[in-house]
Biotite code that builds the C-alpha atoms (Angstrom):
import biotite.structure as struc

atoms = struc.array([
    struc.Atom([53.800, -52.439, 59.578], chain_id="A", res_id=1, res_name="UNK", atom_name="CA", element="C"),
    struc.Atom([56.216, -55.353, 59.503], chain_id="A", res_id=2, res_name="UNK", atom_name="CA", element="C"),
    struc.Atom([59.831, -54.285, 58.388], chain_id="A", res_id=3, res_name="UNK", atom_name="CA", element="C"),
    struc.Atom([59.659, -56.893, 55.719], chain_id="A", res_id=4, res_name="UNK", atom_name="CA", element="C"),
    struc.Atom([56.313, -55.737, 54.383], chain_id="A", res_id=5, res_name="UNK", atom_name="CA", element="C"),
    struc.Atom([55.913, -53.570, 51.040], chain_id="A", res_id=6, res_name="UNK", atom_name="CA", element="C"),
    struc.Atom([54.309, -50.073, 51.031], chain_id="A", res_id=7, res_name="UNK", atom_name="CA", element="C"),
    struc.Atom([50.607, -50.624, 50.282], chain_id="A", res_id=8, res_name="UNK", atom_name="CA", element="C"),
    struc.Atom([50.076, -49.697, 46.542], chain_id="A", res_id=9, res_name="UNK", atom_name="CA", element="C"),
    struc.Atom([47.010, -48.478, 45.653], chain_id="A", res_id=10, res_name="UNK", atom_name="CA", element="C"),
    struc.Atom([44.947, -45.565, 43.741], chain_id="A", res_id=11, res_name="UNK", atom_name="CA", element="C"),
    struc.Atom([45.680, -42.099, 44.544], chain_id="A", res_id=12, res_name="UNK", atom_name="CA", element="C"),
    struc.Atom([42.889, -39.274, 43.665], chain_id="A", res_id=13, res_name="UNK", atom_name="CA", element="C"),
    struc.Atom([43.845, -36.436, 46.131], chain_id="A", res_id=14, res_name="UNK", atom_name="CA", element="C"),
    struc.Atom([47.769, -35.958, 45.674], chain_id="A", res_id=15, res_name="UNK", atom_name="CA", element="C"),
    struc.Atom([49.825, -33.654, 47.348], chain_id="A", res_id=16, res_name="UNK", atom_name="CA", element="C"),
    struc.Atom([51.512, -32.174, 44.441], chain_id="A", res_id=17, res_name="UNK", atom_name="CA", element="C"),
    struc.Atom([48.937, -32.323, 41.201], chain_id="A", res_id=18, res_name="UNK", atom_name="CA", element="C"),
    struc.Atom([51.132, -31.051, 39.178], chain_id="A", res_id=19, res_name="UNK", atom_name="CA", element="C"),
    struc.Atom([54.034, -33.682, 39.881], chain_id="A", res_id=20, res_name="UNK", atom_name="CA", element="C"),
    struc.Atom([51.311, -36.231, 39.546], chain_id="A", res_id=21, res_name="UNK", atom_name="CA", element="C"),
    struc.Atom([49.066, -35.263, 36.556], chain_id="A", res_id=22, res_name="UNK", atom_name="CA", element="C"),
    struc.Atom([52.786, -35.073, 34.523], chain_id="A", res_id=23, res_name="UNK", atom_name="CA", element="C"),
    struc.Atom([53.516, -38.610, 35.869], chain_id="A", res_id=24, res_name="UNK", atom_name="CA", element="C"),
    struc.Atom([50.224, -39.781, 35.135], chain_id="A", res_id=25, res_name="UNK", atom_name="CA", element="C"),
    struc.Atom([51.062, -38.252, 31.411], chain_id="A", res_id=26, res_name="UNK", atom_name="CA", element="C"),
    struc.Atom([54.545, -40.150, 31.422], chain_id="A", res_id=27, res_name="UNK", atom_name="CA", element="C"),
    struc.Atom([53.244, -43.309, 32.122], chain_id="A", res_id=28, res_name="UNK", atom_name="CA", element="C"),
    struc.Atom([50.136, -43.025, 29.670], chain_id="A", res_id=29, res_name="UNK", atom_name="CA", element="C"),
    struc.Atom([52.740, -42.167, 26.772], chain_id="A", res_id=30, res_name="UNK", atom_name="CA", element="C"),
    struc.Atom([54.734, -44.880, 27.316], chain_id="A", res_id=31, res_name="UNK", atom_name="CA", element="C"),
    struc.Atom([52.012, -47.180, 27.180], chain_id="A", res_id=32, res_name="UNK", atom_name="CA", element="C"),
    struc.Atom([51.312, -45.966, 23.611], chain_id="A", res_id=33, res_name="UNK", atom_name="CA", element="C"),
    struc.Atom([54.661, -45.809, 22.543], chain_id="A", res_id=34, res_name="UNK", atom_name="CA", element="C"),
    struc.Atom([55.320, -49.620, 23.527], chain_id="A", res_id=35, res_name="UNK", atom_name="CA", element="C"),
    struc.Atom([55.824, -51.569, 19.986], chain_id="A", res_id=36, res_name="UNK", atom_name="CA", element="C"),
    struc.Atom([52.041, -52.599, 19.283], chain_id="A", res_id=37, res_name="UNK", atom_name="CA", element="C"),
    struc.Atom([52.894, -55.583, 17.170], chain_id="A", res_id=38, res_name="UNK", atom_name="CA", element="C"),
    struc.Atom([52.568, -58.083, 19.850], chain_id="A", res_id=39, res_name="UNK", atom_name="CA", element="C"),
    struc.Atom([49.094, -56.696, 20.705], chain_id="A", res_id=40, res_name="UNK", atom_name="CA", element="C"),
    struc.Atom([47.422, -58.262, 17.594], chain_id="A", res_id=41, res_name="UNK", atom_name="CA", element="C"),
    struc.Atom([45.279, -60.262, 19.511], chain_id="A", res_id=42, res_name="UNK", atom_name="CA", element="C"),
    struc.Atom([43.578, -57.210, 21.130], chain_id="A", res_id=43, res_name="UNK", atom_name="CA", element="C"),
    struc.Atom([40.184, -55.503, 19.564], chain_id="A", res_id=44, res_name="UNK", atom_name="CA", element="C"),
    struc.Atom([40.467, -52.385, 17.711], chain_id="A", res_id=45, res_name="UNK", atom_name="CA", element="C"),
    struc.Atom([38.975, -49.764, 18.553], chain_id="A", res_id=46, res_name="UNK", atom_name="CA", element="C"),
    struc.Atom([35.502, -49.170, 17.159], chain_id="A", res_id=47, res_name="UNK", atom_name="CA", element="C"),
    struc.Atom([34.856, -46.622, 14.219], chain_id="A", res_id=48, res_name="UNK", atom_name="CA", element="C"),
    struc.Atom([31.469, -45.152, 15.757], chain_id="A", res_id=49, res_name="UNK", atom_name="CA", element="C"),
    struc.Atom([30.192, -45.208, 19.248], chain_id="A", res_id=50, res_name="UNK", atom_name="CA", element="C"),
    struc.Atom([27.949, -47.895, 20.802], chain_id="A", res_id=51, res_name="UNK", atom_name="CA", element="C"),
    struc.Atom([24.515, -47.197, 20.293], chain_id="A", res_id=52, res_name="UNK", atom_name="CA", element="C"),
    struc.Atom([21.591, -45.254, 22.065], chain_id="A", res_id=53, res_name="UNK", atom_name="CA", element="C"),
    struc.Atom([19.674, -47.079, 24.596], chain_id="A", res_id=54, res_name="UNK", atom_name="CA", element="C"),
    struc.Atom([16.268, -46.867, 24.504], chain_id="A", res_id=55, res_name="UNK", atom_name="CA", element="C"),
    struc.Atom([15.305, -43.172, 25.932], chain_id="A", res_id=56, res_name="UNK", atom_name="CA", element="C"),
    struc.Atom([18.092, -40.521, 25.173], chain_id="A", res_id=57, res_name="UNK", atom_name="CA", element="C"),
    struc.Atom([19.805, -39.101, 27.893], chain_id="A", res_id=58, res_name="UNK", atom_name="CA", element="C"),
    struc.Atom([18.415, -35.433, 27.558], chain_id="A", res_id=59, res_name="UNK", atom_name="CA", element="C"),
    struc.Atom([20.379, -34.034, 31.527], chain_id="A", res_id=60, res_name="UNK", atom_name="CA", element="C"),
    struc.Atom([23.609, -34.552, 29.505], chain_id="A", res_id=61, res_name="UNK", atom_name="CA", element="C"),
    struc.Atom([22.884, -33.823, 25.790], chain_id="A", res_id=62, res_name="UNK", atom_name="CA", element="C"),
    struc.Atom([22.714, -37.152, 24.413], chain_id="A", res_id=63, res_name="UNK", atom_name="CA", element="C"),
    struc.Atom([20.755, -36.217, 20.992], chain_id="A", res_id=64, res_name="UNK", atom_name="CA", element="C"),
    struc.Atom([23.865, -33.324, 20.497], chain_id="A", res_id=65, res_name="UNK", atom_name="CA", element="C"),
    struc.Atom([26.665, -35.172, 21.065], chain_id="A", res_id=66, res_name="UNK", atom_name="CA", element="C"),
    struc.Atom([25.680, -37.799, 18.602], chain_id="A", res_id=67, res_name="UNK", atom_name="CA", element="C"),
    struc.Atom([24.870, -35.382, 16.040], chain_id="A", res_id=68, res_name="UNK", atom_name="CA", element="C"),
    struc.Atom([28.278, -33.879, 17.066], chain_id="A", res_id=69, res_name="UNK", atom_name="CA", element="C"),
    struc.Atom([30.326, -37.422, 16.485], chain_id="A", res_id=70, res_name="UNK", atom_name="CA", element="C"),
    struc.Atom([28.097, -37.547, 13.231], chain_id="A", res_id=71, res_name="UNK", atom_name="CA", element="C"),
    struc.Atom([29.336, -34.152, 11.682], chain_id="A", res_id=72, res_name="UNK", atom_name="CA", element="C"),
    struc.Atom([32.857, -35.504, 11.999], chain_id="A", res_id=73, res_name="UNK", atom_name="CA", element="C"),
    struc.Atom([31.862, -38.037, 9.413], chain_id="A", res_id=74, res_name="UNK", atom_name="CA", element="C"),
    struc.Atom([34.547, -40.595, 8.977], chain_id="A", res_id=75, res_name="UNK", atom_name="CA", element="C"),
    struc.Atom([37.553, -39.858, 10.979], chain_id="A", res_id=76, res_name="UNK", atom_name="CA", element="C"),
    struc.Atom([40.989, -41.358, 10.284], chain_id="A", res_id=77, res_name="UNK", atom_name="CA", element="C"),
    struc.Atom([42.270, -43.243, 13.257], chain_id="A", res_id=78, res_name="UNK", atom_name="CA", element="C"),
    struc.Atom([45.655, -42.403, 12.870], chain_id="A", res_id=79, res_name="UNK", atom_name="CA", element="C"),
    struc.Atom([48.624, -44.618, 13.998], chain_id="A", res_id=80, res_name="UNK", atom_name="CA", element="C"),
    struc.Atom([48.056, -48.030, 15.982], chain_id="A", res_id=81, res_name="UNK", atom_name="CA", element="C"),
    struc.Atom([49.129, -47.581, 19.342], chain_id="A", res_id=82, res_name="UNK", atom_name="CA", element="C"),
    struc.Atom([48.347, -49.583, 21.970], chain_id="A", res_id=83, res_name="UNK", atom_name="CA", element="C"),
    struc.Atom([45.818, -48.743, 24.787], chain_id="A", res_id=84, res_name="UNK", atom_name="CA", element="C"),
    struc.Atom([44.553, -49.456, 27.940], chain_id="A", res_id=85, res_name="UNK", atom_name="CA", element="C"),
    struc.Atom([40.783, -48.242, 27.326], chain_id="A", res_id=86, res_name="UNK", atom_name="CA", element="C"),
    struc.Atom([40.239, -47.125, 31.166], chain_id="A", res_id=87, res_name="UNK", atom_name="CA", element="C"),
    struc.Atom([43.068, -45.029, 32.155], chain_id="A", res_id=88, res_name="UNK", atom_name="CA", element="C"),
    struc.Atom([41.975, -42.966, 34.992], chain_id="A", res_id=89, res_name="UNK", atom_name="CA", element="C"),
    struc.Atom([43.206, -42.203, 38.617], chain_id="A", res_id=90, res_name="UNK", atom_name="CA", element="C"),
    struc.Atom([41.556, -45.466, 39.992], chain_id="A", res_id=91, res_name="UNK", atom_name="CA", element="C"),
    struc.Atom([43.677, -47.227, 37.793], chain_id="A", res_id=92, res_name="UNK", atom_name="CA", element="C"),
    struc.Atom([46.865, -45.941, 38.610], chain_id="A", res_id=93, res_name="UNK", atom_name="CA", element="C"),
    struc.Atom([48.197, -47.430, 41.290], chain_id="A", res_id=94, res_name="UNK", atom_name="CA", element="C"),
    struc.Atom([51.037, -45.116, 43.753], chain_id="A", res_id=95, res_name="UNK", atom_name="CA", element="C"),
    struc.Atom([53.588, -45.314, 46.739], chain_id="A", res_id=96, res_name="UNK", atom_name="CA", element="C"),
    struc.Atom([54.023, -41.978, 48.131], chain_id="A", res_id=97, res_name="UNK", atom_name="CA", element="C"),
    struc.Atom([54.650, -40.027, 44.970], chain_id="A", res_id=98, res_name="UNK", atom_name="CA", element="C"),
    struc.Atom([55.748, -42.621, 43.116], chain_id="A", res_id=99, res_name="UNK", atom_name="CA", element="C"),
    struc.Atom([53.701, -44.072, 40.620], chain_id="A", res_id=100, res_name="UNK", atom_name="CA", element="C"),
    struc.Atom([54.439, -48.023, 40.695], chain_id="A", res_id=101, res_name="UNK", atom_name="CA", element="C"),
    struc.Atom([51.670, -49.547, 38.006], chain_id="A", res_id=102, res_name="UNK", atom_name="CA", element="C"),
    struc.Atom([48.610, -49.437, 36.115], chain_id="A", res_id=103, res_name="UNK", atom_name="CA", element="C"),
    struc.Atom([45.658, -51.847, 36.867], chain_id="A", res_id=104, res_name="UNK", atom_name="CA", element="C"),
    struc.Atom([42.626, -53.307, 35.046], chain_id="A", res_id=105, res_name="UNK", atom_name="CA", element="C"),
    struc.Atom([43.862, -53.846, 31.504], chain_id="A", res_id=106, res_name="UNK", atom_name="CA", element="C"),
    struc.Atom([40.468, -55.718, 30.620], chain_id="A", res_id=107, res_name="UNK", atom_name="CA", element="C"),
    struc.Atom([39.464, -53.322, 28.228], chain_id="A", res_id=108, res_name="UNK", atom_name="CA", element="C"),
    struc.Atom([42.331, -53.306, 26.576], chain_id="A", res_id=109, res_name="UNK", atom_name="CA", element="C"),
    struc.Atom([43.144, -53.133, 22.480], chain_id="A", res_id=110, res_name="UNK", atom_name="CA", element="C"),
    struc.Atom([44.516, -51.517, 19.894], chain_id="A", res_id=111, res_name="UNK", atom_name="CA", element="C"),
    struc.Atom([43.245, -47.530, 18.232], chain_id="A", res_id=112, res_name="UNK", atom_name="CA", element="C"),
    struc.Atom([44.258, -44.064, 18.393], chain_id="A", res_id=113, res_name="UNK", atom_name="CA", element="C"),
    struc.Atom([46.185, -42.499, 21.446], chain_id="A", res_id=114, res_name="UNK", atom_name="CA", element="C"),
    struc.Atom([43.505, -39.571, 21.282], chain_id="A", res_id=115, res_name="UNK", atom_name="CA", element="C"),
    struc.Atom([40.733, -41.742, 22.721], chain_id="A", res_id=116, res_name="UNK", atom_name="CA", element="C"),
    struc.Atom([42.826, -42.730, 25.711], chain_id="A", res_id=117, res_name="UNK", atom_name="CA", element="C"),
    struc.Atom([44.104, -39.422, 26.188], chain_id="A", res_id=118, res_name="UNK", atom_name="CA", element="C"),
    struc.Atom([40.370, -37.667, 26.234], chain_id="A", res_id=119, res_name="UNK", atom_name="CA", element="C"),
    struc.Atom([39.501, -40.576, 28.471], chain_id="A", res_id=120, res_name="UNK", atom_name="CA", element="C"),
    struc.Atom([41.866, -39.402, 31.214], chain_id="A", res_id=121, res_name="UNK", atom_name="CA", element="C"),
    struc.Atom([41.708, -35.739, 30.190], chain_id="A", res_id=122, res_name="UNK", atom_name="CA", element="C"),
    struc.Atom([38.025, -35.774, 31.536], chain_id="A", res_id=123, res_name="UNK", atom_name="CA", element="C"),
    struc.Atom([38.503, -37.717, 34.721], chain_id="A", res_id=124, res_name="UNK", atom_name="CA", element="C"),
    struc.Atom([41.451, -35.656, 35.644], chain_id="A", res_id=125, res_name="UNK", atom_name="CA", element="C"),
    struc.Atom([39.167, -32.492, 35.465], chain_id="A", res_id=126, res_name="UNK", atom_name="CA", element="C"),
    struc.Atom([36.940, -34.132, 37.357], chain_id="A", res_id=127, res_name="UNK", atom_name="CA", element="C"),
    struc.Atom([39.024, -35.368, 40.246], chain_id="A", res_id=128, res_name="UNK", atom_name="CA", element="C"),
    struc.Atom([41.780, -32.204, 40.359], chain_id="A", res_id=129, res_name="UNK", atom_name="CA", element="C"),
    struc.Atom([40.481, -29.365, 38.157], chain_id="A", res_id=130, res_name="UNK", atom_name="CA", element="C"),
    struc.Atom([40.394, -27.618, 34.820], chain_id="A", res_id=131, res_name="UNK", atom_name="CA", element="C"),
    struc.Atom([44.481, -26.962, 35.206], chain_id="A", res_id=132, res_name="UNK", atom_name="CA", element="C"),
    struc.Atom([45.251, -30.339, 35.935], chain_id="A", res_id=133, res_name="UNK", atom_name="CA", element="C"),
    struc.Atom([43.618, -31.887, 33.153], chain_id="A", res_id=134, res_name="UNK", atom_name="CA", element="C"),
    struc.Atom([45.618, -29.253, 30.588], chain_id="A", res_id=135, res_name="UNK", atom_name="CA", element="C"),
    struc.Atom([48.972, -29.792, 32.518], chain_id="A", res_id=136, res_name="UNK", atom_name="CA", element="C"),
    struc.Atom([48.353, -33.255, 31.434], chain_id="A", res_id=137, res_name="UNK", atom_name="CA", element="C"),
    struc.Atom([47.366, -32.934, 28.291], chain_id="A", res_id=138, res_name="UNK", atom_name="CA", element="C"),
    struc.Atom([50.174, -30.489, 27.271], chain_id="A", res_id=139, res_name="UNK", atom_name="CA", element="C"),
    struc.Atom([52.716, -32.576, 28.930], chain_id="A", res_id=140, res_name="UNK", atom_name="CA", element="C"),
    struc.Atom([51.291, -35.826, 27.063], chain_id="A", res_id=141, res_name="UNK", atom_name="CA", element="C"),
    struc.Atom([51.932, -34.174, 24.188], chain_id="A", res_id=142, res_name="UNK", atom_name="CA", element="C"),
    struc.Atom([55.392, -33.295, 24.681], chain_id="A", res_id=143, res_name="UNK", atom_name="CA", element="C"),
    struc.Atom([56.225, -36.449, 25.187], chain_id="A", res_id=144, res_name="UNK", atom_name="CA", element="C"),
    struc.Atom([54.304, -37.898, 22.283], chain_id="A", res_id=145, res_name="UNK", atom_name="CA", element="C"),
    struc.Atom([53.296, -35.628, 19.822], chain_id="A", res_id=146, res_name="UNK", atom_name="CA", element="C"),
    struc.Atom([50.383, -36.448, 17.974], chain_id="A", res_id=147, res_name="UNK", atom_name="CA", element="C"),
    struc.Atom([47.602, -34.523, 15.707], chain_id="A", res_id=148, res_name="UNK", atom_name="CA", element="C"),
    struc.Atom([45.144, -33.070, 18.142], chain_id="A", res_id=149, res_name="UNK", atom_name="CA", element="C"),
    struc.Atom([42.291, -32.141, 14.873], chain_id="A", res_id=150, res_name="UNK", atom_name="CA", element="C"),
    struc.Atom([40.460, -34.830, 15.891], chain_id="A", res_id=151, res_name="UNK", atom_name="CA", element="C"),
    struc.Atom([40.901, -34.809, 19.655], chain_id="A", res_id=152, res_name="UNK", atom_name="CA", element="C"),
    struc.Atom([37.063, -32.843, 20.101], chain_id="A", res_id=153, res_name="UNK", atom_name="CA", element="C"),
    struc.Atom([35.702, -35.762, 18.149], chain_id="A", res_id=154, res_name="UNK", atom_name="CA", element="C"),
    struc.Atom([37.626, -38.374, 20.830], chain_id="A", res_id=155, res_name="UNK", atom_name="CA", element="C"),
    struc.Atom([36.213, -36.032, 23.962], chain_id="A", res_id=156, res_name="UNK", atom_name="CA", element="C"),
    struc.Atom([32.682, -36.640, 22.471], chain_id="A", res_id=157, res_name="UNK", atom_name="CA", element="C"),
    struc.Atom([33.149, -40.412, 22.489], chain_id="A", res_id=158, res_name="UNK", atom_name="CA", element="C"),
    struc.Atom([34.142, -40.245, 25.916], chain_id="A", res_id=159, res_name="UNK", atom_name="CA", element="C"),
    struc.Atom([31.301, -38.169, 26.675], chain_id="A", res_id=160, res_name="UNK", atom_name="CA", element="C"),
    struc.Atom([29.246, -40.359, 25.775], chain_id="A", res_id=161, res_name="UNK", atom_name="CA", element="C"),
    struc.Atom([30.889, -43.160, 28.087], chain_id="A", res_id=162, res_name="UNK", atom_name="CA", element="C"),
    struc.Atom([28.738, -42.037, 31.069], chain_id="A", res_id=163, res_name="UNK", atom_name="CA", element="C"),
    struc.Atom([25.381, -41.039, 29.497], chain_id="A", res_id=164, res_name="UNK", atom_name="CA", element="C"),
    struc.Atom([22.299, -43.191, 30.628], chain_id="A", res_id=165, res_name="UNK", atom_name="CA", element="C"),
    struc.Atom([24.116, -44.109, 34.220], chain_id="A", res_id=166, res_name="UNK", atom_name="CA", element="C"),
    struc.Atom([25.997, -41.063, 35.200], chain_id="A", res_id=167, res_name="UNK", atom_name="CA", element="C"),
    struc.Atom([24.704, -41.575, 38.464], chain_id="A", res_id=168, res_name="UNK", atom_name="CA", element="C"),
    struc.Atom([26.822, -44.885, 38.872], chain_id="A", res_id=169, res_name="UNK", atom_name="CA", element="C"),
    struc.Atom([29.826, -42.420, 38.302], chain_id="A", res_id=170, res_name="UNK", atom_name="CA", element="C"),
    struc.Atom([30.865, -41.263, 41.838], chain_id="A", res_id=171, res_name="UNK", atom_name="CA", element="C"),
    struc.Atom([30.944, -44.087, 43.278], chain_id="A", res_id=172, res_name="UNK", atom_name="CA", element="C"),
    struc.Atom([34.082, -45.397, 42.141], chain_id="A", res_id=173, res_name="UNK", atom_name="CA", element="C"),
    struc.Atom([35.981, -41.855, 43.580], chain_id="A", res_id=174, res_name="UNK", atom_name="CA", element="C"),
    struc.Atom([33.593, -42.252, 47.176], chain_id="A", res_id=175, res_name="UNK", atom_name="CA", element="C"),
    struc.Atom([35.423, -46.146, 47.399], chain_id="A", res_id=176, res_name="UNK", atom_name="CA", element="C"),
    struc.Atom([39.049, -44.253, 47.421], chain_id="A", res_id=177, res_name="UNK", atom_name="CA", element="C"),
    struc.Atom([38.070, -41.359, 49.637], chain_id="A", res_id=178, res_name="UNK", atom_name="CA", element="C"),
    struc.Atom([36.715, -38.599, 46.992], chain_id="A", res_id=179, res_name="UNK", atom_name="CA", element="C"),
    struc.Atom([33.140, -38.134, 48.461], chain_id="A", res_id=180, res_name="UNK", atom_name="CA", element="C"),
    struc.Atom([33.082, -34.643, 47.336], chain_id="A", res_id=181, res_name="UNK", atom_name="CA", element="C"),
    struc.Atom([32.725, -35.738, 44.003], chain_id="A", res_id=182, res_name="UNK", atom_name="CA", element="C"),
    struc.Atom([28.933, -36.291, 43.663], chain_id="A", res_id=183, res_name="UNK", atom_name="CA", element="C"),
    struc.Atom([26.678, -36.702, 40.704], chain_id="A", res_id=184, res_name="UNK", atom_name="CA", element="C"),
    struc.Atom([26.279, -32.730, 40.832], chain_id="A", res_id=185, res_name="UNK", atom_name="CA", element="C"),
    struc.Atom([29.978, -32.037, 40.457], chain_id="A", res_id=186, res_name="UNK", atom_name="CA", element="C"),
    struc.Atom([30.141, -34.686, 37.551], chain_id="A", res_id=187, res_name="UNK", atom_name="CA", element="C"),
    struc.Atom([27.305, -33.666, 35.344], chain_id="A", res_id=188, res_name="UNK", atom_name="CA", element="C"),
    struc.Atom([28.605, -29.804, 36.056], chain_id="A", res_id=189, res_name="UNK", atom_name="CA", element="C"),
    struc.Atom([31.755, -30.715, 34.371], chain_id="A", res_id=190, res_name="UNK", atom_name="CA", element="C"),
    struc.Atom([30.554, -32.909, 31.928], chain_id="A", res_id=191, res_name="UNK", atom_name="CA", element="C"),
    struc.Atom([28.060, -30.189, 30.520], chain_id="A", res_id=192, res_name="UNK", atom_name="CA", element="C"),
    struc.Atom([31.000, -28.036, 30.271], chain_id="A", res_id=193, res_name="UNK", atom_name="CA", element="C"),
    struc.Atom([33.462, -30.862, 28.158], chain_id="A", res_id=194, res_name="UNK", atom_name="CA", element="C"),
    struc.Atom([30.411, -31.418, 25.760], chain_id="A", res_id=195, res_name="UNK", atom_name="CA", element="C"),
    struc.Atom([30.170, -27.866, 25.573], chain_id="A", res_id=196, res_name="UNK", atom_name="CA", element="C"),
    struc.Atom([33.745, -27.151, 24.459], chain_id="A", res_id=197, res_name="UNK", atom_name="CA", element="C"),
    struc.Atom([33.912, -30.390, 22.204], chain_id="A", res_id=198, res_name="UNK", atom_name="CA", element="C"),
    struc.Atom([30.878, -29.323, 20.407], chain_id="A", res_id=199, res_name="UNK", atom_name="CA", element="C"),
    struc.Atom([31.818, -25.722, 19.847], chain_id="A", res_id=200, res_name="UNK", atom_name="CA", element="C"),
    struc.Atom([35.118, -27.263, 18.127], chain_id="A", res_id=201, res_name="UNK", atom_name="CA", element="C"),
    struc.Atom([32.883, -29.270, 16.038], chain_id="A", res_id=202, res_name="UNK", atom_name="CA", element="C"),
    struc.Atom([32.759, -28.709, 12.402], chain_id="A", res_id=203, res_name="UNK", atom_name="CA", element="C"),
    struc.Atom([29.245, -27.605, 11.472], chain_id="A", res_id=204, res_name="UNK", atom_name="CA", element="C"),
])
């Protein structure tokens, strides 16, 4: 490398030290929603109910369940504005070394509750480092910006539902920065298991 040239910066998904990193990750994520959202007011807000079912249900990950899941929440109050990024996982998180140095793809960006960014990352980071890692995370998100988590299974369905119909697409993303052991298998295993846990906090 040239002395003159920068350190490359780019995604990392198998850190050294997950714990330094997933509290990082959560530093950076809540100041993103703590950053004054009033000059934001030309992003989207959030949608009150999910997109809709394709065609054919996805029956592998419990498509018909988690919808009737999302729909026993009824109407759930967004809660404070914040602004989000609407894709914050490890591939969008970009690192030198240990340090973390930005945060990429801001197209889906707008405006909603920090709950649906924070389940959003919650279930990536259990899929790239571990059950652990994704509640280091989440309790160290929440120290930083504490929030009402009562709604927070509703959120993880929503995000479950991000995947359904094309899960197999999934992996592909980690297997472009290195993280081949994370297959279709692996991610369905997991999901199964986040559906699971969301649902059983589910009002009935």
């Amino acid at each position: 490398m040239p002395r003159d040239a920068a350190p490359a910066r780019q995604p990392l998904v198998q850190p050294d030290d997950p714990d330094h990193y997933v509290r990082v990750m959560a530093e950076t994520l809540a100041r993103i929603h703590t950053t004054p959202v009033d000059a934001f007011g030309f992003l989207p807000i959030t949608l009150t109910t999910p997109r809709p079912p394709r065609t054919t249900l996805d029956d592998d990950l419990r498509e018909a369940e988690v919808r009737a899941g999302i729909a026993r929440w009824g109407e759930v109050a967004l809660g404070p504005t914040v602004l989000r990024h609407g894709d914050f996982w490890p591939g969008n998180v970009l690192w030198v070394g240990n340090r973390l140095t930005g945060v990429v793809d801001w197209e889906n960006a707008l405006r909603g509750p920090a709950l649906a960014d924070l389940a959003i990352a919650r279930l990536d980071l259990w899929w790239a480092l571990g059950r652990d890692a994704m509640d280091t995370f989440t309790a160290h998100y929440l120290r930083l910006h504490p929030i009402a988590l009562d709604t927070l299974p509703y959120w993880d369905l929503r995000t479950a539902l991000r995947p359904v119909g094309d899960l197999a697409a999934w992996p592909a993303p980690y297997a472009a920065l290195g993280r081949h052991d994370i297959t279709h298998a692996t991610l369905r295993e997991t999901l199964l298991v986040f559906i699971e846990e969301a649902l059983g906090k589910t009002p009935g």
